[in-house]
C-alpha positions in Angstrom: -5.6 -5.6 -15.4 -8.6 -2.9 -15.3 -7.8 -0.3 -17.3 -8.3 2.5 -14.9 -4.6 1.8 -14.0 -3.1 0.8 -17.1 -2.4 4.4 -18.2 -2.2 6.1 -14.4 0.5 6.4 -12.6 1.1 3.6 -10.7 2.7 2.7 -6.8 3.0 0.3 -4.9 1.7 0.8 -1.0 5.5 0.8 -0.2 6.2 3.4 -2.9 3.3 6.2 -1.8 4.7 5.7 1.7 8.3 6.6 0.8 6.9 9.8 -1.5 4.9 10.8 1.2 7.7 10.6 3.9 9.8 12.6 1.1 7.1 15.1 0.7 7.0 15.6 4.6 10.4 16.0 5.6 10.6 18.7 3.0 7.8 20.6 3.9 8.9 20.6 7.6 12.7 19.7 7.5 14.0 21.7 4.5 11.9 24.4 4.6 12.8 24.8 8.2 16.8 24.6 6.9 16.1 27.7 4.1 13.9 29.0 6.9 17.5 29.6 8.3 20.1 30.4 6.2 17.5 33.1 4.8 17.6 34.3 8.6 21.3 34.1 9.1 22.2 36.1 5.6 19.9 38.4 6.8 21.6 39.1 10.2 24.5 40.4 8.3 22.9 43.5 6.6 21.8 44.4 3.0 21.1 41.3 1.5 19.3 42.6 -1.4 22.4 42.2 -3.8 24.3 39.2 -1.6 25.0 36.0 -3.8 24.8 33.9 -0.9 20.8 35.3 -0.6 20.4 34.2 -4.2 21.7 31.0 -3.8 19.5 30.3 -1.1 16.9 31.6 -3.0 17.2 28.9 -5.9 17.6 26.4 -3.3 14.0 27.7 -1.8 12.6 27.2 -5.2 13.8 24.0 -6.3 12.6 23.1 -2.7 8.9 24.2 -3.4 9.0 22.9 -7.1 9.8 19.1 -6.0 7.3 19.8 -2.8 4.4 20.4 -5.9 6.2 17.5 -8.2 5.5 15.0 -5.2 2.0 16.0 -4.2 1.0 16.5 -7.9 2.1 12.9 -8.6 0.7 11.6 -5.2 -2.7 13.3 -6.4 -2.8 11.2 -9.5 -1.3 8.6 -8.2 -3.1 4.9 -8.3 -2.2 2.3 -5.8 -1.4 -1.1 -6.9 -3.7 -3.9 -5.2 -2.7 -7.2 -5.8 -5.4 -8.3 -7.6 -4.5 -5.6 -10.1 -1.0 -7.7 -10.9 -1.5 -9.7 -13.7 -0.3 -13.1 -13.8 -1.1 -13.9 -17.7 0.7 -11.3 -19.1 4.0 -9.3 -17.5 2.6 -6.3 -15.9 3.4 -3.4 -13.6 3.9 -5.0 -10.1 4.7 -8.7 -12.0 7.2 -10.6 -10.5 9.3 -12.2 -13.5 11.8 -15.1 -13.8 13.3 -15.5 -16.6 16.8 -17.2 -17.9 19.5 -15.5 -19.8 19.6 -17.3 -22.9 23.0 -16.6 -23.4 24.9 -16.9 -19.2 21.9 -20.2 -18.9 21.6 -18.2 -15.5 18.0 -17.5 -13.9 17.0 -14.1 -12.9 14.2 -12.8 -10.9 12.7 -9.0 -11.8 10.2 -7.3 -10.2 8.6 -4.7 -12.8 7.1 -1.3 -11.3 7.5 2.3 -12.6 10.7 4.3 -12.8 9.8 6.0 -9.4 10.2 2.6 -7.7 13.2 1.2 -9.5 15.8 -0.3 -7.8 18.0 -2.5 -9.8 20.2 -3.5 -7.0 17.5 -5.1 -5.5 15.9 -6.6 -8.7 12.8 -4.0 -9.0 13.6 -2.5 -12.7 10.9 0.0 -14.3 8.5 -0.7 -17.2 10.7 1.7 -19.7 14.3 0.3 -18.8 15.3 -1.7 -21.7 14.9 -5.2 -19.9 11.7 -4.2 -18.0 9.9 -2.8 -21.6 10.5 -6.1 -23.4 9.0 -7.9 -20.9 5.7 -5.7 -20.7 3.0 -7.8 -21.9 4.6 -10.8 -22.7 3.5 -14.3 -21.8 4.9 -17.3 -19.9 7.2 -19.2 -21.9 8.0 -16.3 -24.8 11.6 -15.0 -25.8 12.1 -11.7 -25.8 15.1 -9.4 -26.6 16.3 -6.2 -25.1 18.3 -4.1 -26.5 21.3 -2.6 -23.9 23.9 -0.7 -24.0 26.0 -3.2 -23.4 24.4 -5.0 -26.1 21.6 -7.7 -26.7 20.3 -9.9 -24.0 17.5 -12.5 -24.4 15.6 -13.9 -22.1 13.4 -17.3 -21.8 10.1 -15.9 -19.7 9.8 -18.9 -17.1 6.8 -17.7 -15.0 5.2 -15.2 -14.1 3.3 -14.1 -10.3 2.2 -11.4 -8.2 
């Protein structure tokens, strides 16, 4: 993998375009909602001391701090190409099959960065306990994570983009 990405922040295509529809709808949607209530509160007088005002106040800034949050990290954001997904070695954007050592049952795990994860689905990030024991290890290696639930290992079967 070049090593332009290996420290970066790294999406998938998929990924950018769900941040950037986030990043939208709050700039248009949710500021348009504060937009409103500010408007409304105000239609009733004084709101200089009204708790309902302040409320809506911290609402407006936690609004504009995640609207920085998502452009900031779409600004330093690198998207993954396939030919960036290593094959060798488990990587961000590997697809991973291994076998629970101890259920003999075979799992599939699709490795990208916390952003992305969806365990549900079988996309677990790079620092979960599973997904950071399988970083940069090979085909056919045994690796153990420690869980809360306790230790699993895992048989590496292959490897792909």
């Amino acid at each position: 993998m070049p090593d332009m990405i290996e420290d970066a922040l790294i999406m998938t295509p998929d990924g950018k375009k769900k941040v950037e529809e986030e990043l939208e709808r709050l700039k248009t949607v949710k500021r348009a909602e504060i937009r409103e209530r500010m408007q409304n509160v105000a239609k009733g007088g004084e709101v200089s001391e009204d708790p309902e005002f302040e409320e809506i106040k911290k609402d407006q800034a936690m609004l504009e701090s995640r609207i920085v949050n998502l452009a900031n990290l779409l600004s330093k954001a690198k998207i993954l190409t396939p030919s960036q997904i290593p094959t060798d070695r488990v990587g961000i954007g590997s697809r991973v099959q291994v076998r629970n050592l101890k259920t003999k049952e075979e799992e599939t795990y699709t490795i990208l960065q916390s952003m992305e994860a969806d365990p549900a689905q079988g996309i677990i990030s790079d620092v979960c306990p599973v997904g950071r024991v399988l970083m940069r290890s090979k085909k056919g290696e045994v690796v153990t994570a420690e869980t809360p639930t306790g230790k699993l290992k895992y048989l590496i079967l292959d490897i792909k983009k």
